[in-house]
LUMDOZA-429609 format. One record per atom (N, C-alpha, C): residue in one letter; x, y, z. Coordinates in pm, whole numbers, padded with zeros to 5 digits, always signed. Last residue first. Example, Ala and Ser with C-alpha at 12.3 -4.5 7.8 and 13.67 -1.06 7.14 Angstrom:
// residues 2
S+01285-00225+00708S+01367-00106+00714S+01290+00003+00787A+01319-00569+00780A+01230-00450+00780A+01320-00330+00780
***
This chain:
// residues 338
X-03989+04666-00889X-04100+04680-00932X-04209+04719-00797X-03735+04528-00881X-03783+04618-00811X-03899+04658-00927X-03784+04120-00782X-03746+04264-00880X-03802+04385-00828X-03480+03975-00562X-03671+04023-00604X-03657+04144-00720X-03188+03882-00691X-03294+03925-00624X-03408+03981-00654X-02932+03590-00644X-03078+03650-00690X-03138+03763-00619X-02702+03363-00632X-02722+03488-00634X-02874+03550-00700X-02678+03123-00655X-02787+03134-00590X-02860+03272-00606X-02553+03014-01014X-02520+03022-00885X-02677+03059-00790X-02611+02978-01286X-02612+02889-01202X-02558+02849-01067X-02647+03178-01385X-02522+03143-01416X-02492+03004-01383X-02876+03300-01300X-02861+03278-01445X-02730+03226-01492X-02801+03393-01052X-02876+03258-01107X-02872+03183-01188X-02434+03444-01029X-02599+03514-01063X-02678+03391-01066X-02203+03286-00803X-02273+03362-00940X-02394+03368-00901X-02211+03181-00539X-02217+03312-00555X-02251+03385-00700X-02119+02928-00569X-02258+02919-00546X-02279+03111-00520X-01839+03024-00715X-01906+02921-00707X-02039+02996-00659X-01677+03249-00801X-01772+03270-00781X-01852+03170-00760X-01342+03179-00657X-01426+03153-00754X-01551+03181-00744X-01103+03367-00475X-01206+03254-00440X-01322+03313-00621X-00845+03512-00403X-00798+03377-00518X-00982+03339-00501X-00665+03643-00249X-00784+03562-00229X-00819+03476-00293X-00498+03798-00462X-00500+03740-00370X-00543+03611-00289X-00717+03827-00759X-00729+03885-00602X-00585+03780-00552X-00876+03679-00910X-00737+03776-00973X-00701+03848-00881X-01094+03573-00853X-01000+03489-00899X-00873+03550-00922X-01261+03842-00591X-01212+03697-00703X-01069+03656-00748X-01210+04011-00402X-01149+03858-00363X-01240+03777-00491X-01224+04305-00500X-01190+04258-00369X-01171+04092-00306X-01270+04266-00751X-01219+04386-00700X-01141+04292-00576X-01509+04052-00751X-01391+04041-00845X-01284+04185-00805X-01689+04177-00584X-01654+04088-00548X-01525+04024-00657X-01755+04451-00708X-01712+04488-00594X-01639+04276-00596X-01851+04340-00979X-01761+04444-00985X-01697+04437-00847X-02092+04193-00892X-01965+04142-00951X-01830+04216-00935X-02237+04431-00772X-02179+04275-00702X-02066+04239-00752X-02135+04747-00929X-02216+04619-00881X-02187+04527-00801X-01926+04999-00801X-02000+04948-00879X-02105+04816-00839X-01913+05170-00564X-01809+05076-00601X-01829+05003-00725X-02044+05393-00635X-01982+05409-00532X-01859+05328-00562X-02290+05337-00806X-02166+05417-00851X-02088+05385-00747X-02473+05222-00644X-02420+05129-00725X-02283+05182-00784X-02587+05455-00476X-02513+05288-00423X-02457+05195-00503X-02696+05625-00689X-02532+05628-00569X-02476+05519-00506X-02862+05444-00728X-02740+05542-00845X-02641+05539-00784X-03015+05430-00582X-02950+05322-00592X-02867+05355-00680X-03106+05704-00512X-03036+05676-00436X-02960+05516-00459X-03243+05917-00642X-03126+05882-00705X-03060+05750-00592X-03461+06005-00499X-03499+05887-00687X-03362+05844-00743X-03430+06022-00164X-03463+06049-00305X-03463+05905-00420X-03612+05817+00089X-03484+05870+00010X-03531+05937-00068X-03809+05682+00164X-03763+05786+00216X-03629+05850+00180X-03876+05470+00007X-03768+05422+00132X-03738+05568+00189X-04034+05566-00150X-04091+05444-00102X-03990+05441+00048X-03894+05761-00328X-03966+05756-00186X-04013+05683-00075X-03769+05543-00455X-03674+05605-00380X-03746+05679-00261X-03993+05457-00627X-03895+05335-00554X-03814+05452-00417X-04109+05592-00830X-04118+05608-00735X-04045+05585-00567X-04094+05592-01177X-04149+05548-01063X-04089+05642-00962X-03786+05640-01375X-03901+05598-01362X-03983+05561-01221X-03502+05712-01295X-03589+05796-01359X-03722+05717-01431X-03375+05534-01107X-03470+05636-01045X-03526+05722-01205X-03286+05336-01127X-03192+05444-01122X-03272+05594-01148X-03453+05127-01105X-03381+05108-00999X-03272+05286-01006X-03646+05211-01345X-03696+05244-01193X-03550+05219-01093X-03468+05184-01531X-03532+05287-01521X-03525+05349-01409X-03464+04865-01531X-03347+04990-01487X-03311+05123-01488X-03729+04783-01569X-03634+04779-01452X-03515+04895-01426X-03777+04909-01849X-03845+04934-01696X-03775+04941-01595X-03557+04931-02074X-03557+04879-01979X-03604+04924-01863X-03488+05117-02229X-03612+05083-02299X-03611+04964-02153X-03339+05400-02053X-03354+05356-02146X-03455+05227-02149X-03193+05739-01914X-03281+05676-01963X-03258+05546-02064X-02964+05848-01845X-03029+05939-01890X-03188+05813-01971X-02798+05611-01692X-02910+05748-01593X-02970+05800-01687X-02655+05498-01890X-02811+05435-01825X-02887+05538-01767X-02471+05662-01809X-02518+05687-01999X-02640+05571-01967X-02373+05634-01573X-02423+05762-01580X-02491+05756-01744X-02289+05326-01560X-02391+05403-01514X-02469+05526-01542X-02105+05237-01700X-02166+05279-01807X-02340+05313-01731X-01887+05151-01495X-01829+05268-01616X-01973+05287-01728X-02041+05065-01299X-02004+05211-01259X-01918+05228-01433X-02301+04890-01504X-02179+04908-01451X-02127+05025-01396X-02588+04704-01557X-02548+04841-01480X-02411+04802-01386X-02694+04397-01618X-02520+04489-01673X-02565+04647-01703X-02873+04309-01456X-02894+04364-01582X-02854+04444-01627X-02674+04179-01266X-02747+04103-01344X-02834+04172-01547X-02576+04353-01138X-02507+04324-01197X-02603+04242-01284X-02805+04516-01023X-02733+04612-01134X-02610+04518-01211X-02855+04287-00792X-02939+04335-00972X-02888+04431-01088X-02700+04389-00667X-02706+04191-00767X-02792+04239-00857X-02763+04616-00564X-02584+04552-00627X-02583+04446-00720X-03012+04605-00486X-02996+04692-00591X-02810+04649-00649X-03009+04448-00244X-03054+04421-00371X-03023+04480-00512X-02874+04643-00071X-02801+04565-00105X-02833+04461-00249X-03074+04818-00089X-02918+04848-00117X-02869+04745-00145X-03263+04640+00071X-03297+04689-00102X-03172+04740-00163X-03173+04663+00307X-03225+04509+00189X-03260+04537+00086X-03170+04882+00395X-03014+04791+00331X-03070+04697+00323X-03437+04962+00360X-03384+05021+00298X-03206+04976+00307X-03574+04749+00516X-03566+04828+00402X-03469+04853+00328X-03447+04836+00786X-03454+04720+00747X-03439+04737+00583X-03568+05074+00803X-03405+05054+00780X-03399+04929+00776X-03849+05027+00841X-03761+05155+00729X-03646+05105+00714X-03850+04886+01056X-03868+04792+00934X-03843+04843+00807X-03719+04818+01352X-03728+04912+01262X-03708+04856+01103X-03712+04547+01482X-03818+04659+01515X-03789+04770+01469X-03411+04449+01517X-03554+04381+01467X-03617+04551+01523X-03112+04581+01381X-03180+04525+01490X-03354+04506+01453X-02976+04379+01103X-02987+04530+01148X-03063+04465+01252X-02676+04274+00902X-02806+04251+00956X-02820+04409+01033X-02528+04106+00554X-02563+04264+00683X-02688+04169+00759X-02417+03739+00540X-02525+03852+00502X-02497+04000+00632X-02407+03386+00467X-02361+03525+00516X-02437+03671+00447X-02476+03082+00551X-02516+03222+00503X-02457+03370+00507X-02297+02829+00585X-02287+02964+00659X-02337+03033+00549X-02347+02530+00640X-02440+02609+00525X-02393+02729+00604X-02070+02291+00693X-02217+02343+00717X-02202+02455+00582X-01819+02152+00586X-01952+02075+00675X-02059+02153+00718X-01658+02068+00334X-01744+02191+00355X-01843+02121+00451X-01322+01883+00241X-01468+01896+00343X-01515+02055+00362X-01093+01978+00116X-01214+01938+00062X-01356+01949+00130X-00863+02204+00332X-00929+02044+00262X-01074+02057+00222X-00598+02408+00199X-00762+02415+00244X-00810+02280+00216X-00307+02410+00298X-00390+02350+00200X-00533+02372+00266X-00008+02595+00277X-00118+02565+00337X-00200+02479+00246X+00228+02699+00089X+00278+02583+00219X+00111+02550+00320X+00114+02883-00028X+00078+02735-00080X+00171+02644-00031X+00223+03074+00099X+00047+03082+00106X+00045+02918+00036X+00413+03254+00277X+00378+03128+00140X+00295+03066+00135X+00309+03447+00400X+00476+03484+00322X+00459+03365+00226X-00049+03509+00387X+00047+03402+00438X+00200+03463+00354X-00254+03613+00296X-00181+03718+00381X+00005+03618+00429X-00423+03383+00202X-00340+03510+00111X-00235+03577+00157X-00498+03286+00413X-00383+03204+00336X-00331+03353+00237X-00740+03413+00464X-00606+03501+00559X-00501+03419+00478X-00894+03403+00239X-00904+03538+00277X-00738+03526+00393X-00928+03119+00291X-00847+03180+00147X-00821+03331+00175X-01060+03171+00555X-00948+03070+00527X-00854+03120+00431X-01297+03294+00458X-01214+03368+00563X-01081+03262+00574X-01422+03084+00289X-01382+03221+00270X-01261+03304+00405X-01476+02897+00468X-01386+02832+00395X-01331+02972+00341X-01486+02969+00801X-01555+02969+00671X-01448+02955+00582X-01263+02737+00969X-01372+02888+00973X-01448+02898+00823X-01035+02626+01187X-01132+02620+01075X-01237+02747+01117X-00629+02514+01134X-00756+02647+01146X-00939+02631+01086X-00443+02313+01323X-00566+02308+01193X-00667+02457+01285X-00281+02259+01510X-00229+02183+01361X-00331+02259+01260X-00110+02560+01664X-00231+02432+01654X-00216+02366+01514X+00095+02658+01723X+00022+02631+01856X-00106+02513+01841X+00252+02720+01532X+00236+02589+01536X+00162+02557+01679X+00249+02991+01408X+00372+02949+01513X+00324+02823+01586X+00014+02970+01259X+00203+02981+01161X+00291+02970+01286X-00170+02960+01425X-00165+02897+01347X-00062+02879+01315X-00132+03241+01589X-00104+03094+01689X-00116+02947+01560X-00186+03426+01373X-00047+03402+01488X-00041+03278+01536X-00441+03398+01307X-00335+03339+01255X-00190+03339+01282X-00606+03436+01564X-00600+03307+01490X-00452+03254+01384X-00562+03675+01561X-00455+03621+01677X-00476+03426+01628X-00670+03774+01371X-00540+03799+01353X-00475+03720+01464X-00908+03705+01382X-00850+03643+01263X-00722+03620+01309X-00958+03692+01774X-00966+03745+01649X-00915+03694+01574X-00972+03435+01984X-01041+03592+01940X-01103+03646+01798X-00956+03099+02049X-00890+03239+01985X-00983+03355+01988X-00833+02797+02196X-00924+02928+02168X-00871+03012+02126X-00815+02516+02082X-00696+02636+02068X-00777+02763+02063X-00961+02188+02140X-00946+02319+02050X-00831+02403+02156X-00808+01883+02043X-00825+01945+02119X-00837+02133+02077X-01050+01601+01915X-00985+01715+01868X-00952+01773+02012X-01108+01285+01760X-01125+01373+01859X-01035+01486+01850X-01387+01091+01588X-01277+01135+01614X-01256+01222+01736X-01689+01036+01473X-01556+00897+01571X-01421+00926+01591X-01774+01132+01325X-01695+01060+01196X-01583+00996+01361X-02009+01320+01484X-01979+01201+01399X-01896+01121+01345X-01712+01459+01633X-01828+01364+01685X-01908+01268+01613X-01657+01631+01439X-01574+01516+01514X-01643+01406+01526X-01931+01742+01355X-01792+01673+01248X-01775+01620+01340X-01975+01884+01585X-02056+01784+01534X-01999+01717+01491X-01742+02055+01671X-01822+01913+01745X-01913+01880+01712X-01764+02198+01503X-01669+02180+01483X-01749+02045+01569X-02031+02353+01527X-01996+02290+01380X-01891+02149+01381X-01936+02504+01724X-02089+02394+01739X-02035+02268+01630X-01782+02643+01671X-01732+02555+01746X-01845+02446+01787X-01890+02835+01507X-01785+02735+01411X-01763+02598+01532X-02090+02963+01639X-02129+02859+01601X-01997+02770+01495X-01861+03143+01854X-01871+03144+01697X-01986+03012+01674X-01725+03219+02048X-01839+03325+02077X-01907+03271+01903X-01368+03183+01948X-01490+03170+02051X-01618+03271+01990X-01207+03029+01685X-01251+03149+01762X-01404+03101+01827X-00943+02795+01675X-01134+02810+01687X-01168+02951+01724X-00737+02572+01573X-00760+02712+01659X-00910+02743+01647X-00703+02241+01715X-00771+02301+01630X-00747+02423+01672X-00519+01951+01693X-00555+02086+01773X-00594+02171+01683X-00577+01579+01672X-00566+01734+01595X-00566+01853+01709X-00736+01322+01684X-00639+01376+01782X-00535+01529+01743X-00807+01307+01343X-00799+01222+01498X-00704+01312+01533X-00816+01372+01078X-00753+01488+01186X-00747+01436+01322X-00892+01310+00848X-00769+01211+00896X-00729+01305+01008X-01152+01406+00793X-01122+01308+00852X-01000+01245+00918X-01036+01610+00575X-01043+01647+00802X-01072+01559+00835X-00784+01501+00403X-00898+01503+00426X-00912+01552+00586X-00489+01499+00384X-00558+01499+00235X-00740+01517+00291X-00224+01555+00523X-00332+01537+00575X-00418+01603+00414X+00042+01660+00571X+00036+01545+00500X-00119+01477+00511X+00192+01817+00695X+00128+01732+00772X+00029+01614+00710X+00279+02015+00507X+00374+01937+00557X+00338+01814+00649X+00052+02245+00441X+00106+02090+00386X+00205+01966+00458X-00171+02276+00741X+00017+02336+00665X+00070+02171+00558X-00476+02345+00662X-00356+02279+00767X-00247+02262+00694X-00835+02454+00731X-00675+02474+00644X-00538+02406+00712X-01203+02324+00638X-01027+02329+00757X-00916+02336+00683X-01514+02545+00684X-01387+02429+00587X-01247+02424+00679X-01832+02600+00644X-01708+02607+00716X-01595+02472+00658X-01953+02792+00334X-01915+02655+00414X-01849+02702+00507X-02165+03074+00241X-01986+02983+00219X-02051+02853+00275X-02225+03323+00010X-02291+03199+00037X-02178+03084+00061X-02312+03659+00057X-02144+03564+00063X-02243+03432+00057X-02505+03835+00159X-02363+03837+00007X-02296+03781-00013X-02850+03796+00203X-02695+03733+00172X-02583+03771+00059X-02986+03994+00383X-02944+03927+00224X-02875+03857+00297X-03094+04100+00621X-03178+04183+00516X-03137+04080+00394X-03159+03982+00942X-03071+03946+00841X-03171+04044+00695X-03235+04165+01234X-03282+04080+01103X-03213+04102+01013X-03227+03983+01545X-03213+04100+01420X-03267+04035+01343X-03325+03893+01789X-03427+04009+01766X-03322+04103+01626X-03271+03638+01937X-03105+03777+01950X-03180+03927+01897X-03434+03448+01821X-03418+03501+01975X-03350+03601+02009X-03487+03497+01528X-03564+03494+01603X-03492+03542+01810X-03178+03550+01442X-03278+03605+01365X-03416+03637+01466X-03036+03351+01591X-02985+03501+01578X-03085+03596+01498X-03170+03126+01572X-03163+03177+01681X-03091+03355+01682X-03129+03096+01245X-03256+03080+01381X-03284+03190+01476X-02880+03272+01117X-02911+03148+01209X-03078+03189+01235X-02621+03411+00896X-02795+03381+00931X-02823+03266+01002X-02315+03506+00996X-02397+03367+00932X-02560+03445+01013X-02088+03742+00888X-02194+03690+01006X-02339+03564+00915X-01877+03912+00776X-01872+03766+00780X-01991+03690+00911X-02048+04181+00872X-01903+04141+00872X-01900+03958+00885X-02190+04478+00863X-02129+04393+00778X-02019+04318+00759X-02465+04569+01112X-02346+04503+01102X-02302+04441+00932X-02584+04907+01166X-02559+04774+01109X-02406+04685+01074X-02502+05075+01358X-02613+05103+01258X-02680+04960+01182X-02342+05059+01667X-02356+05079+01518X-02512+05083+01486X-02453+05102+01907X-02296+05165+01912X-02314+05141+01717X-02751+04998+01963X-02711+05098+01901X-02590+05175+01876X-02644+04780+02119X-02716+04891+02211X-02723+05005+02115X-02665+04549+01915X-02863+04587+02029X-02863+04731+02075X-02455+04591+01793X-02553+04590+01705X-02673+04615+01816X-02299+04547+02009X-02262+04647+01947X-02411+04695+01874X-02352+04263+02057X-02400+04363+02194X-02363+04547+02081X-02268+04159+01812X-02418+04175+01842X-02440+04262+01966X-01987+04172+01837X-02055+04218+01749X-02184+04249+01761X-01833+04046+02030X-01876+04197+02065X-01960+04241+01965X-01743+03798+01966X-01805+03853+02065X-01873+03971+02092X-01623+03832+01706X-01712+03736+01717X-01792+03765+01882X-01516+04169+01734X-01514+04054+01692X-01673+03956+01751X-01565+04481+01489X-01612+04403+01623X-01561+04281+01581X-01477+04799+01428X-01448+04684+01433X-01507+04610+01573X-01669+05036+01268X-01625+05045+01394X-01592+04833+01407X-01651+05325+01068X-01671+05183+01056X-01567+05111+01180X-01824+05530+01001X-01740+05516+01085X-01742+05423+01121X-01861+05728+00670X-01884+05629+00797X-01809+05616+00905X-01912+05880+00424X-01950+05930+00547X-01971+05800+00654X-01811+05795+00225X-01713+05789+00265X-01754+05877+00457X-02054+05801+00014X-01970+05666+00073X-01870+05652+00156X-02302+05992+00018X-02117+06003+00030X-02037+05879+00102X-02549+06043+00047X-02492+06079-00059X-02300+06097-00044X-02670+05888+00235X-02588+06041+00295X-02527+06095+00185X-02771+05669+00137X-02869+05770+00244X-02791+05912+00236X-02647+05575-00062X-02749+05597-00067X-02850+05661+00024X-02388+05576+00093X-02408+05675-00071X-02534+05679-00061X-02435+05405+00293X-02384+05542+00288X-02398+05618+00228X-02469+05172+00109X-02612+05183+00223X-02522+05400+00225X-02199+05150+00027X-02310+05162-00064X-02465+05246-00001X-02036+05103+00237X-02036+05227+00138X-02195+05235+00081X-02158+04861+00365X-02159+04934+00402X-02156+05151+00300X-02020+04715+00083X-02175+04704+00152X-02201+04844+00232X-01817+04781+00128X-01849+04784+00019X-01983+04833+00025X-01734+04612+00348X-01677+04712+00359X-01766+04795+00244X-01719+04321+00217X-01812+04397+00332X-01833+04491+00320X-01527+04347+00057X-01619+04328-00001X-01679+04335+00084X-01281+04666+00097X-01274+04515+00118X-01453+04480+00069X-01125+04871+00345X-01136+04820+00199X-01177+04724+00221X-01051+05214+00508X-01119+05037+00507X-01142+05019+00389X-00760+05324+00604X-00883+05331+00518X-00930+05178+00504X-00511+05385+00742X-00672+05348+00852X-00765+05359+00716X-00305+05404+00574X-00315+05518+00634X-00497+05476+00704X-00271+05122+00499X-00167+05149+00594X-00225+05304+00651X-00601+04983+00517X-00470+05016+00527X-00398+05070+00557X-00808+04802+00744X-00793+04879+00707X-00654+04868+00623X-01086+04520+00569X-00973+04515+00647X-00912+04677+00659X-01313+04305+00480X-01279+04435+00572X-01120+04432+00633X-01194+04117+00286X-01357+04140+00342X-01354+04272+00409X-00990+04078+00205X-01041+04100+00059X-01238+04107+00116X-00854+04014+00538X-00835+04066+00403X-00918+04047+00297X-01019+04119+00788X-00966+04018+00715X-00967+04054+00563X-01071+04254+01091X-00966+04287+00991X-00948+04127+00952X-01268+04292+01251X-01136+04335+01340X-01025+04353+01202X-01512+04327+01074X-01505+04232+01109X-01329+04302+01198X-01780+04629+01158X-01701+04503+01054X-01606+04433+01121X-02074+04771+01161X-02009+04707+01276X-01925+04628+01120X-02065+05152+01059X-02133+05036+01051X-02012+04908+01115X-02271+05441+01096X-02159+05333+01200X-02221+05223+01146X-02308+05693+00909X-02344+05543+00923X-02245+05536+01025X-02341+06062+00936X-02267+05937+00903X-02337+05814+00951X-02512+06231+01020X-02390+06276+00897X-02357+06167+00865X-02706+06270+01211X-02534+06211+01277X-02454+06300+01124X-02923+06283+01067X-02913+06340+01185X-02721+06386+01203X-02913+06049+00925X-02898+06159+00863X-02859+06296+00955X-02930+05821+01143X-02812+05824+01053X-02825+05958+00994X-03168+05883+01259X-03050+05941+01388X-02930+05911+01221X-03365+05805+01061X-03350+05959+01097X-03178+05998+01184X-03289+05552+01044X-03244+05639+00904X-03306+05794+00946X-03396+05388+01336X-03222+05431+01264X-03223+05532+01139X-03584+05482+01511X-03618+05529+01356X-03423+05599+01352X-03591+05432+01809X-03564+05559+01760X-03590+05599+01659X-03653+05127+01876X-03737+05244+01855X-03731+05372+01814X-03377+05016+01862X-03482+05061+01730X-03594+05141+01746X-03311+04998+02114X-03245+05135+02017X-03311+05127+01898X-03485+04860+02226X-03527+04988+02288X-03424+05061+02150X-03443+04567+02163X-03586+04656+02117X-03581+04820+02158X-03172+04569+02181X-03221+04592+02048X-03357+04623+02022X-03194+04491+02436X-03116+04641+02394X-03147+04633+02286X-03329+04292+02467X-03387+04366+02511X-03346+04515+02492X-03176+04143+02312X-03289+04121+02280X-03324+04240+02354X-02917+04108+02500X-02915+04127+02364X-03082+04211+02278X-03118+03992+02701X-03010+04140+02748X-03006+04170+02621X-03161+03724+02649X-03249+03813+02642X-03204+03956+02691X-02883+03633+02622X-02945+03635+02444X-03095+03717+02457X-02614+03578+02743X-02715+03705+02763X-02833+03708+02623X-02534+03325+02495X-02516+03413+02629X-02586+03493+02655X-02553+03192+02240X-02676+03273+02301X-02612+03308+02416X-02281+03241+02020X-02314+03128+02071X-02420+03243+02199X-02247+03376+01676X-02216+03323+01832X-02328+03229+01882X-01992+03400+01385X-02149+03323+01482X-02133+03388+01598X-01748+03472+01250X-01940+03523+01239X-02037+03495+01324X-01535+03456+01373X-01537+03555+01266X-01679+03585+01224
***
């Protein structure tokens, strides 16, 4: 659902230096529309509905970067990738950028040639397994079948755990969420693991969602975040500042219901400049002065989009743990625009 694993990693590398050379935020205005890469479909992150409309707190992301270049959140073409196909999508230029449950690594930053612009999600990988198995910890998983999607650092993850704690597992390859959770509920495997988010994200979808249990153990740091290809540093930019501009409009309570009565001005520098009627900020990125206006109206702020689409009153059910604001005592932060 986010990682992979280096295959072709200088092929990757070598299609991502040639489609950045183009200057992505000319061919996006050019086109009319963003392509942006999301996840095959998980609920309260990307998913479509019944008439093909995409929803969801990725999904969001993407709008936003849209409003703010094309003045229309709804100018995209949001093209599903899984754990395999995502990054060859992202080098040869078939998208614009990717927003879809993808962990910041090393090797995906430095050798694969993107670049991670944020983080919107700050998870763990975690293991879900059907109450009935009576299993209170992933330690007690000796001799377990695991489902795993391929092409994922979850399966790095997954053989470390074992491997330390002196256990053994057989995995259950998979693809996508969706074929993950087919072979999960028809008992092909005892135990699903993936980001602890994408866990609560498909238990929702479950007919009885609390015949599952998510266990306690969080065994790695999955960053999650958009990324874009290395060697265009405009569009780099400019969805690292979109996306900045969401945590900060929540931080210094710019809401879509009290956006437009901030637009006409007030005693706050900052939120002057982020909604353009102070400074400059919007040329800076080759936009106009309105353009974090539009990215923030679209869906509203962080909070707004992440309580919408998978807080506590969601489905999804997930708590703003290490995702509140700073000031809350979560990680959530960003640079000031100044």
């Amino acid at each position: 659902m986010k990682k992979t694993v280096l295959f072709g990693a200088l092929t990757i590398a070598g299609l991502a230096a040639g489609a950045a050379a183009a200057g992505t935020l000319d061919d996006v205005k050019a086109r009319g529309k963003l392509n942006c890469g999301v996840t095959t479909g998980l609920v309260g992150f990307a998913a479509p509905d019944a008439n093909g409309e995409w929803h969801g707190f990725d999904v969001a992301v993407c709008r936003a970067v849209a409003a703010a270049v094309l003045g229309d959140q709804n100018a995209i073409e949001f093209v599903p990738t899984t754990g395999k196909t995502r990054f060859t999508a992202l080098a040869s230029g078939e998208v614009d950028m990717l927003a879809r449950n993808t962990t910041w690594t090393f090797s995906r930053d430095v050798d694969l040639k993107f670049e991670f612009v944020g983080v919107n999600y700050y998870d763990g990988q975690g293991f879900m397994v059907p109450k009935s198995l009576g299993v209170s910890s992933a330690k007690e998983l000796d001799g377990a079948t695991v489902c795993i999607q391929t092409g994922t650092t979850t399966e790095l993850n997954l053989a470390d755990f074992f491997r330390s704690n002196n256990i053994s597992y057989e995995p259950v390859p998979i693809e996508t969420n969706a074929e993950a959770q087919q072979q999960y509920l028809a008992g092909a495997c005892d135990v699903y693991t993936t980001d602890a988010s994408g866990l609560a994200a498909t238990r929702a979808t479950f007919e009885n969602p609390g015949d599952h249990v998510i266990l306690p153990e969080i065994i790695s740091k999955e960053p999650l975040g958009p990324l874009v290809r290395h060697g265009d540093p405009e569009w780099g930019d400019l969805v690292r500042w979109t996306l900045n501009a969401l945590i900060s409009a929540e931080e210094l309570g710019i809401t879509s219901a009290n956006i437009d009565e901030l637009k006409k001005g007030t005693n706050n520098p900052e939120i002057n400049r982020i909604l353009g009627t102070e400074g400059k900020l919007g040329e800076m990125l080759g936009l106009d002065a309105d353009w974090a206006y539009r990215a923030i109206k679209a869906n509203g702020n962080y909070g707004e989009i992440f309580a919408k689409n998978i807080g506590e009153n969601t489905p999804v059910g997930l708590a703003r743990g290490l995702n509140a604001q700073w000031k809350e005592g979560g990680l959530l932060y960003s640079p000031p625009f100044r």
